[in-house]
C-alpha positions as CSV (number, residue, x, y, z in Angstrom):
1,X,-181.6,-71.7,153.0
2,X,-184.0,-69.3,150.7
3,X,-187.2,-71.3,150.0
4,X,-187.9,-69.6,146.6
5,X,-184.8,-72.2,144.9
6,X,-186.0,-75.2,144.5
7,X,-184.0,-78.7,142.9
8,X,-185.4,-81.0,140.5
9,X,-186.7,-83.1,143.8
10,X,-188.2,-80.6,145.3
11,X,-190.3,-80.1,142.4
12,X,-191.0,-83.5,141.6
13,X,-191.7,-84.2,145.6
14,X,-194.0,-81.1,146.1
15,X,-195.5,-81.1,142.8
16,X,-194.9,-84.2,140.4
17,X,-195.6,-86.7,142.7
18,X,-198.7,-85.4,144.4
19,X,-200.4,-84.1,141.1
20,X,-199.3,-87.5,139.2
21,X,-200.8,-89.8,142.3
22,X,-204.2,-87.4,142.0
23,X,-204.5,-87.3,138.1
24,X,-203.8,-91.4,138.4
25,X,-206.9,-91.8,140.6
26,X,-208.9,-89.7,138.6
27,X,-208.4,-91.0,135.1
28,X,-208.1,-94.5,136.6
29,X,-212.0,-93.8,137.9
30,X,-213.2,-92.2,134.5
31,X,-211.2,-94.6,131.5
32,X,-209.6,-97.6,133.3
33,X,-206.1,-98.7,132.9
34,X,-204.9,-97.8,129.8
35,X,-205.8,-93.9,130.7
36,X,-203.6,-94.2,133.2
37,X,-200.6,-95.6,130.9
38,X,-201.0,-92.5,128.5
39,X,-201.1,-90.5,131.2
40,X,-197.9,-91.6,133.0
41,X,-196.1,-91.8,129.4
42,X,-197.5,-87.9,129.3
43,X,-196.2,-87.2,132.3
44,X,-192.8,-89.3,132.5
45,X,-192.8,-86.7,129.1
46,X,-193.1,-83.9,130.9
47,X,-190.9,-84.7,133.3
48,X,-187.8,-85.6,131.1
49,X,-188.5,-82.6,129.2
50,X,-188.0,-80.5,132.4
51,X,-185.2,-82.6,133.3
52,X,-183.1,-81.9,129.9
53,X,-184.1,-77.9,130.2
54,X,-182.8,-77.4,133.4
55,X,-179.5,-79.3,132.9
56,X,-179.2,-77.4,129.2
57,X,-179.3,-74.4,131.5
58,X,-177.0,-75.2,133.6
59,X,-174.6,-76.4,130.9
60,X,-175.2,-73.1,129.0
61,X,-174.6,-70.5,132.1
62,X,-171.3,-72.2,132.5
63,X,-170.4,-72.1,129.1
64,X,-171.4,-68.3,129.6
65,X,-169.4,-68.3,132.6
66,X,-166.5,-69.6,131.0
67,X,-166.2,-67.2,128.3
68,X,-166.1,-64.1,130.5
69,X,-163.5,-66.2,132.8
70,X,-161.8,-66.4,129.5
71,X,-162.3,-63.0,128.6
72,X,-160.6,-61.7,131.5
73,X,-157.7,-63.7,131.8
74,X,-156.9,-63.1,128.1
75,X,-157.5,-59.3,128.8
76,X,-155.6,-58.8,132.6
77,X,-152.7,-61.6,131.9
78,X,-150.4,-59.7,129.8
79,X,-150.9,-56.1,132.1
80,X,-150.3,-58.8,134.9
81,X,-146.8,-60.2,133.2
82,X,-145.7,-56.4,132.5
83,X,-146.6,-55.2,135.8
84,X,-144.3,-58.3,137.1
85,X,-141.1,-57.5,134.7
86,X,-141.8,-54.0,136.3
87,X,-140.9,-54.9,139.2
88,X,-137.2,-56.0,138.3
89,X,-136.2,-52.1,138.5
90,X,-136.5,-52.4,142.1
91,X,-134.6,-55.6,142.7
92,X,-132.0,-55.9,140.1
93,X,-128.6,-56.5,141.2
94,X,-126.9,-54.7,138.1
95,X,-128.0,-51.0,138.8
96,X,-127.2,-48.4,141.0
97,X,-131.0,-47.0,141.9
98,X,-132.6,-49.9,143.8
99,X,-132.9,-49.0,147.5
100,X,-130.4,-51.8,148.5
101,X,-127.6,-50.5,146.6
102,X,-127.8,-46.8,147.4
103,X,-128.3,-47.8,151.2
104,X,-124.9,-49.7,150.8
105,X,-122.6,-47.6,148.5
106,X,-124.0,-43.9,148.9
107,X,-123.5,-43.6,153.1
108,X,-121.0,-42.8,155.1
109,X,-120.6,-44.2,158.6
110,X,-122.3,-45.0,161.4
111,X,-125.4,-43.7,159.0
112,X,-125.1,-46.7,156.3
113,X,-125.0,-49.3,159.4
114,X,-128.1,-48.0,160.5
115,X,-129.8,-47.8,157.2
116,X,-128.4,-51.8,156.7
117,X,-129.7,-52.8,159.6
118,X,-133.4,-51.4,159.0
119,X,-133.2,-53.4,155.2
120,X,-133.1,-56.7,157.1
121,X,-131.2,-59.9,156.8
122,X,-132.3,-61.3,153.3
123,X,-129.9,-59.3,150.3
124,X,-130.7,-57.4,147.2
125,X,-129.6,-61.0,145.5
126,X,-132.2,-63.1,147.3
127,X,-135.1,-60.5,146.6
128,X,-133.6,-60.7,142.6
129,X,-133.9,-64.6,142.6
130,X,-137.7,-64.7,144.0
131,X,-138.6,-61.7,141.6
132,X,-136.5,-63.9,138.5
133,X,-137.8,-67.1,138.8
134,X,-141.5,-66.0,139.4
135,X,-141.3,-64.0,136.6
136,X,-139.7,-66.9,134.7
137,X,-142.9,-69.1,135.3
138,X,-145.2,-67.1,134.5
139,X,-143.9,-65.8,131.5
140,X,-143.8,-69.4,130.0
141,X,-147.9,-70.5,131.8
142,X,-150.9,-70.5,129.8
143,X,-152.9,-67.3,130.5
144,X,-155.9,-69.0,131.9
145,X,-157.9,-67.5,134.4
146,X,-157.0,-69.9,137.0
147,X,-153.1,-69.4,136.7
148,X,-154.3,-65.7,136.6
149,X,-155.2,-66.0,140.0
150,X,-153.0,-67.9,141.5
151,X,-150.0,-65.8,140.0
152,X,-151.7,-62.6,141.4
153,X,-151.9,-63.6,145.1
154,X,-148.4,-65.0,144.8
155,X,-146.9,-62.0,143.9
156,X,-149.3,-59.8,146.1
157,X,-147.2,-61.6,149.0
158,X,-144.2,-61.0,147.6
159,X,-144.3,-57.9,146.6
160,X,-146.0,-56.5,150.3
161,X,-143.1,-58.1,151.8
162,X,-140.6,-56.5,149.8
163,X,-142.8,-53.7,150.5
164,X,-143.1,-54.3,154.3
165,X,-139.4,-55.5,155.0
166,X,-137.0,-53.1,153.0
167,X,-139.0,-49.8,152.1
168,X,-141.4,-49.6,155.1
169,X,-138.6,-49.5,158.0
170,X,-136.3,-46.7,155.7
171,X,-139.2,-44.6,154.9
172,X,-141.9,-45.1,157.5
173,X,-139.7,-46.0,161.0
174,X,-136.7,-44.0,160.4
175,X,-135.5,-42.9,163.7
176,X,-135.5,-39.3,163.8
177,X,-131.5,-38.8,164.8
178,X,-131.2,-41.2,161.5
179,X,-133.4,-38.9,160.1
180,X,-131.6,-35.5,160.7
181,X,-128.2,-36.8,159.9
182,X,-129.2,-37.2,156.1
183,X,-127.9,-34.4,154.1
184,X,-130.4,-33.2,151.5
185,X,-128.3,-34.8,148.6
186,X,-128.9,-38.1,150.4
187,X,-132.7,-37.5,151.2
188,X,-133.3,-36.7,147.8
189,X,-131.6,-39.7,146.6
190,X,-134.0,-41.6,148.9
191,X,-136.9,-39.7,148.4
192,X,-136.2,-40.5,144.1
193,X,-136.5,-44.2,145.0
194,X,-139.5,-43.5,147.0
195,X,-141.6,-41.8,144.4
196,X,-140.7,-44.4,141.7
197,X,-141.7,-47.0,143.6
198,X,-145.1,-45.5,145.1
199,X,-146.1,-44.8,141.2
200,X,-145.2,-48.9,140.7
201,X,-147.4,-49.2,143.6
202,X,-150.6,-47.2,142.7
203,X,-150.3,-48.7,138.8
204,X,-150.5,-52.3,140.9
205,X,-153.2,-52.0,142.7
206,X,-155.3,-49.5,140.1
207,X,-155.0,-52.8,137.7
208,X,-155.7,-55.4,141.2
209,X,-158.7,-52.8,141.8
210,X,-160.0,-53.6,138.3
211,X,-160.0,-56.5,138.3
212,X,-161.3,-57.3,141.4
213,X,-164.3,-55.6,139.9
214,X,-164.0,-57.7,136.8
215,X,-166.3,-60.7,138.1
216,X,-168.3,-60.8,141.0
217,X,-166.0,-64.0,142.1
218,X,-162.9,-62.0,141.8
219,X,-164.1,-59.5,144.9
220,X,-161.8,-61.2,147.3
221,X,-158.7,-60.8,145.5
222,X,-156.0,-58.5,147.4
223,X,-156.0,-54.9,145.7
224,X,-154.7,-52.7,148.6
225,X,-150.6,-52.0,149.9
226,X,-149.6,-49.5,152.1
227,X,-147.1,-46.8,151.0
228,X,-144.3,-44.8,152.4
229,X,-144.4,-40.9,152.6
230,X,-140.9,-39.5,151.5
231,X,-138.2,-38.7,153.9
């Protein structure tokens, strides 16, 4: 513990009680007792006075502290909700360029079995329900800085798991036979997905990098996912 911050007690065991238990013996010497009463009145003073200042600055740095928590969730919240609706492109059920449905509908045998497989168990559907109802919420919460938070490392998780789950293994662990059998009509199908959603991905965490930065506090929020390097 740093011994130049000090409490209330420590000042009034280091300083007030020694200097009040000195001046006492001293002006109860020279005037008598009722010295000593306008002294302890001036010093019970004194005291309160420091007493009231230290709490009023306390009080007034979180008031200060408030403000810019304030501040910032008024000024990152709505990026936040628009970088969420964003998102739906990826994982709506209703269009033909999300990775799921090209994998499904645009390849012929045994290569569309083998790019199924690598997309895991969960459906385009079940990634379109957690992306819906998340965005649901937090398009109808308060933007406060704590919900600000909270909504941020929720959807972090989400969306490096869609990240890590369904783009990763087509992009990044592609076997190479898998690989070669692509024609280039195919690849650059793939390869369209794969620049939209690594421009999604550096606008996320340019905006999770800023504010990060925004308040000391805010360091240890997540800012960084990996990305995929087209076919």
């Amino acid at each position: 513990m740093s011994t130049s911050q000090h409490s209330v007690y420590d000042y009034a065991k280091d300083f007030w009680v020694p200097t009040t238990l000195g001046l006492g013996t001293i002006v109860s010497a020279l005037w008598g007792k009722v010295g000593v009463l306008v002294l302890g009145l001036a010093l019970a003073t004194t005291v309160a006075l420091v007493v009231v200042w230290i709490r009023m600055r306390k009080r007034a740095r979180t008031e200060v502290h408030s403000r810019e928590q304030q501040h910032v969730a008024a000024l990152y919240y709505p990026r936040f909700r628009k970088l969420v609706g964003q998102f739906g492109d990826f994982v709506d059920t209703r269009t033909s360029d999300t990775l799921h449905y090209m994998v499904t509908n645009d390849f012929p045998l045994p290569t569309r079995d083998d790019l199924c497989k690598r997309l895991g168990t969960a459906p385009l559907g079940l990634w379109n329900q957690f992306w819906f109802f998340f965005k649901q919420r937090i398009d109808r919460t308060a933007p406060t800085f704590t919900e600000l938070l909270a909504g941020i490392q929720e959807f972090h998780h989400l969306l490096g798991e869609y990240n890590n789950l369904c783009v990763a293994p087509i992009f990044s662990h592609l076997p190479n036979d898998t690989r070669a059998s692509l024609t280039e009509q195919q690849r650059s199908k793939l390869n369209g997905f794969q620049q939209r959603f690594t421009i999604y991905l550096r606008d996320y965490m340019e905006f999770a990098k800023e504010l990060s930065s925004a308040l000391p506090e805010l360091d240890h929020m997540p800012r960084y996912l990996p990305h995929s390097n087209p076919l």
